[in-house]
C-alpha positions in Angstrom: 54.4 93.3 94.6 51.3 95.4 95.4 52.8 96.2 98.9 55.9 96.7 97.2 54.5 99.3 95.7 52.5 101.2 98.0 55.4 100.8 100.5 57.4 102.7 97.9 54.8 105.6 97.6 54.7 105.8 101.4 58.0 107.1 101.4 56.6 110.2 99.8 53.8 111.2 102.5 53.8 114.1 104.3 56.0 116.2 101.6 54.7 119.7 101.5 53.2 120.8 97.8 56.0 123.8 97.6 58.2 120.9 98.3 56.7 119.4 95.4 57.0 122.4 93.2 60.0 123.0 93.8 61.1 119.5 93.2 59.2 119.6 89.6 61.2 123.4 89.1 64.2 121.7 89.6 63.8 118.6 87.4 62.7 121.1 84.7 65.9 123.2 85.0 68.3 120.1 85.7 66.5 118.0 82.5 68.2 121.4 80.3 71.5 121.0 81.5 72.2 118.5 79.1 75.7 120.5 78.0 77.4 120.0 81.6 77.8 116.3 80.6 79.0 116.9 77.3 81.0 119.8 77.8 84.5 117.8 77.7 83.6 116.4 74.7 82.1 120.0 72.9 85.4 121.7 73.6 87.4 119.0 72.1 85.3 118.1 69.2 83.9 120.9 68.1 86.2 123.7 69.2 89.3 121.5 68.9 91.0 122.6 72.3 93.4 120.5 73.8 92.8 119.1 77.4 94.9 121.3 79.2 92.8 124.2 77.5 89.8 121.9 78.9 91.1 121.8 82.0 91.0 125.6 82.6 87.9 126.4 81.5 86.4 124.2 84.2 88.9 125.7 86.5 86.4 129.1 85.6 83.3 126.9 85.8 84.1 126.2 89.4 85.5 129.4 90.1 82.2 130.7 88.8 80.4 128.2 91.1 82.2 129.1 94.3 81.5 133.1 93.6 77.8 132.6 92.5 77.2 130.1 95.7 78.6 132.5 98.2 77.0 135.8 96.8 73.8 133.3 96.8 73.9 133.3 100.5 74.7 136.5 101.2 71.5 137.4 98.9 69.3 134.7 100.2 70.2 135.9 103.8 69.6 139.9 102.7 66.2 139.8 100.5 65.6 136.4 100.7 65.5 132.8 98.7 62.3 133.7 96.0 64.1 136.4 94.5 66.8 135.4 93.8 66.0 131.9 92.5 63.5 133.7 90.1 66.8 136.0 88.8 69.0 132.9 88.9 66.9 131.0 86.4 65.6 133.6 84.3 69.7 135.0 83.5 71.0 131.7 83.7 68.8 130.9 80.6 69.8 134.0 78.6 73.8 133.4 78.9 73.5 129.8 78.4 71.7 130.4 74.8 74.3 133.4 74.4 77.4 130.9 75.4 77.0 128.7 72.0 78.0 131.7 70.1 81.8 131.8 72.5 84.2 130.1 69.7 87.6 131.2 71.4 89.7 129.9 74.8 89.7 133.1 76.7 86.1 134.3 75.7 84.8 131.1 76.6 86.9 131.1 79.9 84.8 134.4 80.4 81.5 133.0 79.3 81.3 130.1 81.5 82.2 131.6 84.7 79.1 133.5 84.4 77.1 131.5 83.3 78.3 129.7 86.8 78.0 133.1 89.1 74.8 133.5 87.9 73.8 129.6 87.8 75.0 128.9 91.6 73.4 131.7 93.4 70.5 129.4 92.4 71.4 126.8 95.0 71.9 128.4 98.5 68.6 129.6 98.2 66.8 126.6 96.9 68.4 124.7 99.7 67.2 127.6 102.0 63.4 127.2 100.9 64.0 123.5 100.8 63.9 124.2 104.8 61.2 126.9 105.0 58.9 124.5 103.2 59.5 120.9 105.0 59.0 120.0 108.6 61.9 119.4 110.9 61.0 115.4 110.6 60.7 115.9 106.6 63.9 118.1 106.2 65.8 114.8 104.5 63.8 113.1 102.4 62.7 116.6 101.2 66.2 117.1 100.0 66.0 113.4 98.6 62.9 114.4 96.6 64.8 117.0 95.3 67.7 115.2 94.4 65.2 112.5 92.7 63.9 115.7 90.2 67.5 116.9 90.1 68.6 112.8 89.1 65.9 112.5 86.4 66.2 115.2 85.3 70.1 114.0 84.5 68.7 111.1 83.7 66.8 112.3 80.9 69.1 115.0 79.9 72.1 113.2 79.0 70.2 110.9 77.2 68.2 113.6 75.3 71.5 115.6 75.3 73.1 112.2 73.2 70.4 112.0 71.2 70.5 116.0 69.9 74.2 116.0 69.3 73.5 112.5 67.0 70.7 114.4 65.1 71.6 118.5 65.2 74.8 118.8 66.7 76.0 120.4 69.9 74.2 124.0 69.7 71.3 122.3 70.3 72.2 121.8 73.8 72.4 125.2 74.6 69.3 126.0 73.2 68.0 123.1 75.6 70.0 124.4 78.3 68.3 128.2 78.0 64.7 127.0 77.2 64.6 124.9 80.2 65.9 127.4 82.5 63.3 130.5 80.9 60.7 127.6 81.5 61.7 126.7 85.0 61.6 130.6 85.9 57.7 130.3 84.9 56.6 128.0 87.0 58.4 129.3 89.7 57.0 132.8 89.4 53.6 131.5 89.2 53.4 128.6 92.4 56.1 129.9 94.3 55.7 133.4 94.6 55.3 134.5 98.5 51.8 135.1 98.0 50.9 131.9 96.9 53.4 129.7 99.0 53.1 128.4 102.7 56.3 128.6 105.1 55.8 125.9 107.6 59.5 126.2 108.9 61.3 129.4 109.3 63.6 129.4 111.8 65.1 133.3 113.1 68.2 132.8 114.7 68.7 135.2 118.0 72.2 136.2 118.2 73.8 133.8 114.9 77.2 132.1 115.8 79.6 133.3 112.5 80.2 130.0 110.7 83.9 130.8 111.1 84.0 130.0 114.7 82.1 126.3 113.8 85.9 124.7 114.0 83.3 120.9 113.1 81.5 122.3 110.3 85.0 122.8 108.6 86.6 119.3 108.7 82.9 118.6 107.1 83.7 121.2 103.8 87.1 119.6 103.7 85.7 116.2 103.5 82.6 117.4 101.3 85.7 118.9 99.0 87.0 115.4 98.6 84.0 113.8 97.8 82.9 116.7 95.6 86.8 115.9 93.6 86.2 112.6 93.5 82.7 112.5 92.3 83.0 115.2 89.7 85.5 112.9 87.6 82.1 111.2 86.5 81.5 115.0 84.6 84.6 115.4 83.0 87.4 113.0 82.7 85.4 109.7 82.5 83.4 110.4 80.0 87.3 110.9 78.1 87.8 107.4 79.5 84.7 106.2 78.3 85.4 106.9 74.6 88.9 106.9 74.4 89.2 103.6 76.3 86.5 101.4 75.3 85.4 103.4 72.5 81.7 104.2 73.4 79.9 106.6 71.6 78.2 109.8 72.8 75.6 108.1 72.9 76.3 105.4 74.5 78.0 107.7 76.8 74.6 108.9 77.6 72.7 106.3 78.3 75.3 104.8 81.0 75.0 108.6 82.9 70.9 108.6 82.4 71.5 104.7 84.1 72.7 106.7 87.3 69.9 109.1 87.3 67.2 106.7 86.8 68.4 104.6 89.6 68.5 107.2 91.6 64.7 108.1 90.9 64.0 104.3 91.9 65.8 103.4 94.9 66.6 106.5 96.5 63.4 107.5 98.1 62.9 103.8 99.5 66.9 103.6 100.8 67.2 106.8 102.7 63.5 106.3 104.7 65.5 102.8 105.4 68.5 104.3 106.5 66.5 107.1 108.5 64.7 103.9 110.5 68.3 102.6 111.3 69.4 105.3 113.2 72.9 105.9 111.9 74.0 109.1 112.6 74.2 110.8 109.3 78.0 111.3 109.5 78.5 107.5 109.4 76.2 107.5 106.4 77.9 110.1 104.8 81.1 107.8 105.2 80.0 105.2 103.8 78.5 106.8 100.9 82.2 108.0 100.2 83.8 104.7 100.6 81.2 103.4 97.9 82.4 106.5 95.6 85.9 105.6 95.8 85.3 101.9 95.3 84.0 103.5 91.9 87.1 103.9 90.7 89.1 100.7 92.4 86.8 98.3 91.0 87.8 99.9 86.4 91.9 99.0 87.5 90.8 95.1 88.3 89.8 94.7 84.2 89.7 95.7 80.9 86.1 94.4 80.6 83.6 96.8 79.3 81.1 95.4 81.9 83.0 97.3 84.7 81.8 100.6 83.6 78.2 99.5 84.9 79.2 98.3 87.9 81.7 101.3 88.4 78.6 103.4 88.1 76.7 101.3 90.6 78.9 101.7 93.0 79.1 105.9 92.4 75.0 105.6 92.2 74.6 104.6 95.5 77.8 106.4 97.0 76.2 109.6 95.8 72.6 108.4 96.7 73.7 108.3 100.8 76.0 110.9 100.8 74.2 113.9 99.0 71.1 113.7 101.3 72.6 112.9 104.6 75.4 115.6 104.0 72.7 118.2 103.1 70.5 117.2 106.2 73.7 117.8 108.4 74.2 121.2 107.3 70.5 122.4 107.4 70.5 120.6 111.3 74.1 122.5 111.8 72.8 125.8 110.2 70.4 126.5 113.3 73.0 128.3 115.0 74.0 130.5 112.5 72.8 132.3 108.8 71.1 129.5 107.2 72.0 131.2 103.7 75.5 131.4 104.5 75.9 128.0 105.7 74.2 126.6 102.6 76.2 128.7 100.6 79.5 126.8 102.3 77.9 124.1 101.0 77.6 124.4 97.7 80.8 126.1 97.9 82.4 122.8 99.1 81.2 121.2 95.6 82.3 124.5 93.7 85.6 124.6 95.1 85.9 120.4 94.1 84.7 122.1 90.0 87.6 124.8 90.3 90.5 121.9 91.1 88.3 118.5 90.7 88.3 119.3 86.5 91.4 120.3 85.4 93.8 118.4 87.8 91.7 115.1 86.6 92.3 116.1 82.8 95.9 117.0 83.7 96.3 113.4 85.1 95.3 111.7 82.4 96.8 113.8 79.9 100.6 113.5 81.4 99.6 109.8 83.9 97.1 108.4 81.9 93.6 106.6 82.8 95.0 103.7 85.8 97.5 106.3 87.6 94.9 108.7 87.5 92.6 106.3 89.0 94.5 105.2 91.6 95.2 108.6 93.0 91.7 109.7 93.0 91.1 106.2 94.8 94.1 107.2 97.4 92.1 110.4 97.9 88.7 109.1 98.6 90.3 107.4 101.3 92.3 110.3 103.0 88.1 111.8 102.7 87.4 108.6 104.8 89.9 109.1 107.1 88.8 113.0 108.1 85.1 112.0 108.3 86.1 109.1 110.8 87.7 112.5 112.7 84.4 114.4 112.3 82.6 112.0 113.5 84.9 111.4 117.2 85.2 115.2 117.6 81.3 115.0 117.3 81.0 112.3 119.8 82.7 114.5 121.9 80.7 117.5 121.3 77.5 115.7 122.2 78.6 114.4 125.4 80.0 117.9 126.6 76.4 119.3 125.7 74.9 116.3 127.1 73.4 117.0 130.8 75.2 115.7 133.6 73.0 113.4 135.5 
């Protein structure tokens, strides 16, 4: 047991401290964002909109999401990624406290697209000082640490967030939501600023190939699309299922979403140095972390047994757990011939494109198909994801070997 556990911490050497800090910045802003969760459930409940008004306004968060991302890259690559992470948080803050007080469709429609522009510039640059701060042999389990703050910090947050909606109500989340990121913006201003941070890796790119002309790095954003559609469901339309279905409470709904995060803070670290000794390539990993999504939502149309939901979520814990690293660590090791901001900004895009349709075609399914049908098509489309990384990852073989030298 002993080895067990220094084994475990071993996985963490050799981590920079700003990778550190900005690991503990992000697990104080993602521990806020206890209304993303609940934000189905707020609009129904307490502003009593119907689904399809639901399904719009996270048509705006995503459309918000892919704006802020992109304009977050262009920014990161103009006056780089400290500023604007520091603006990021510090607005984000103020419109998530001012988004409580946005009672009607179209104003809220309005609110939380900005509250996403502003939010999502936030990530292009993060993952671009994720790289300036790690070592080409650390780059991946540097973005696993971060996903580990990023994870409990869900992990705590929904449960917190259950807990505040039980005891206040729901404007307590976006209290939360705005303290957090005001907070976050502190400690980032005061151990990240340039003057106090160490770049250990930052690459200059002579003559930058435009990412449009990367014909490989676009089957990727489609396939990072369809995992982004088929993952989100867990954020807006399964929590529906979850309490209209087997009547769990909010909750209850909570602690089954902090059960993902806190797995993920456990086994994470330990499976991806595993998987980084096995030498799969990280497209194959990325696969199969897919495959494992999917088989999220095959496994709730075998039973009506309640017990399904937890293993549903196992199977999504670790489909996210090898496909989130492996598919960041492919884009930072693809970025070196081009804009690093730009290509994390197609990134994130990927995921904010997946919020603009992932959302309201879900809640349109199971408003006019119900819970099974809606299942099964998402399961249909985790497997067409499948299919085009399988591509990717021939058309790669066949890049390699054409920049291979001939012996």
């Amino acid at each position: 047991m002993k080895k067990l556990y220094y084994d475990y911490l071993g996985t963490f050497k050799g981590l920079s401290k700003e990778v550190w800090w900005l690991a503990f910045i992000t697990f104080i802003n993602r521990s806020g964002t206890m209304v993303i969760p609940f934000l189905s459930l707020y609009l129904t409940e307490s502003l009593d909109f119907t689904l399809e008004n639901v399904g719009w306004i996270m048509t705006c968060f995503g459309v918000g999401s892919v704006v802020g991302s992109w304009i977050g890259g262009k920014l990161t690559d103009q006056i780089g990624f400290y500023k604007v992470m520091y603006l990021s948080l510090a607005l984000t803050g103020v419109l998530f406290i001012g988004l409580q007080f946005v009672e009607t469709f179209y104003a809220f429609c309005i609110g939380i697209f900005l509250v996403m522009l502003i939010a999502d510039t936030f990530r292009p640059a993060m993952f671009v000082a994720l790289n300036a701060y790690s070592k080409a042999e650390n780059k991946t389990r540097s973005v696993t640490l971060i996903r580990l703050a990023i994870n409990l910090g869900f992990s705590a947050g929904p449960a917190i967030g259950g807990f505040i909606i039980t005891t206040i109500n729901y404007k307590g989340l976006f209290w939360m939501d705005g303290v957090t990121c005001l907070l976050a913006t502190l400690v980032l201003i005061n151990v990240l600023h340039p003057k106090k941070a160490k770049v250990i890796d930052e690459q200059k790119v002579e003559n930058p190939l435009p990412i449009k002309s990367d014909g490989l790095f676009w089957i990727f954003f489609v396939a990072m699309f369809i995992f982004g559609f088929v993952f989100l469901q867990y954020f807006s339309t399964m929590p529906l299922y979850y309490r209209d279905i087997h009547q769990l409470t909010e909750f209850d709904i909570g602690l089954l979403l902090g059960m993902n995060g806190f797995l993920i803070f456990i086994f994470e670290m330990p499976l991806i140095k595993w998987l980084e000794d096995s030498k799969y390539s990280k497209e194959f990993l990325i696969t199969i972390g897919l495959l494992l999504t999917g088989m999220s939502y095959v496994v709730l149309l075998t039973t009506s047994w309640v017990g399904i939901l937890i293993i549903g979520m196992l199977f999504m814990t670790f489909g996210e757990m090898i496909a989130f690293p492996f598919s960041n660590a492919f884009v930072i090791e693809r970025s070196k011939r081009g804009k690093q901001g730009e290509y994390m900004a197609f990134y994130s895009i990927s995921f904010s494109a997946a919020h603009i349709f992932g959302h309201n075609t879900g809640l349109q399914m199971i408003d006019k198909l119900k819970f099974d049908f809606t299942w099964t098509i998402i399961s249909v489309v985790s497997l067409i994801g499948v299919l085009i990384l399988g591509y990717l990852m021939y058309r790669l073989r066949i890049e390699k070997s054409m920049q291979s030298p001939i012996g």
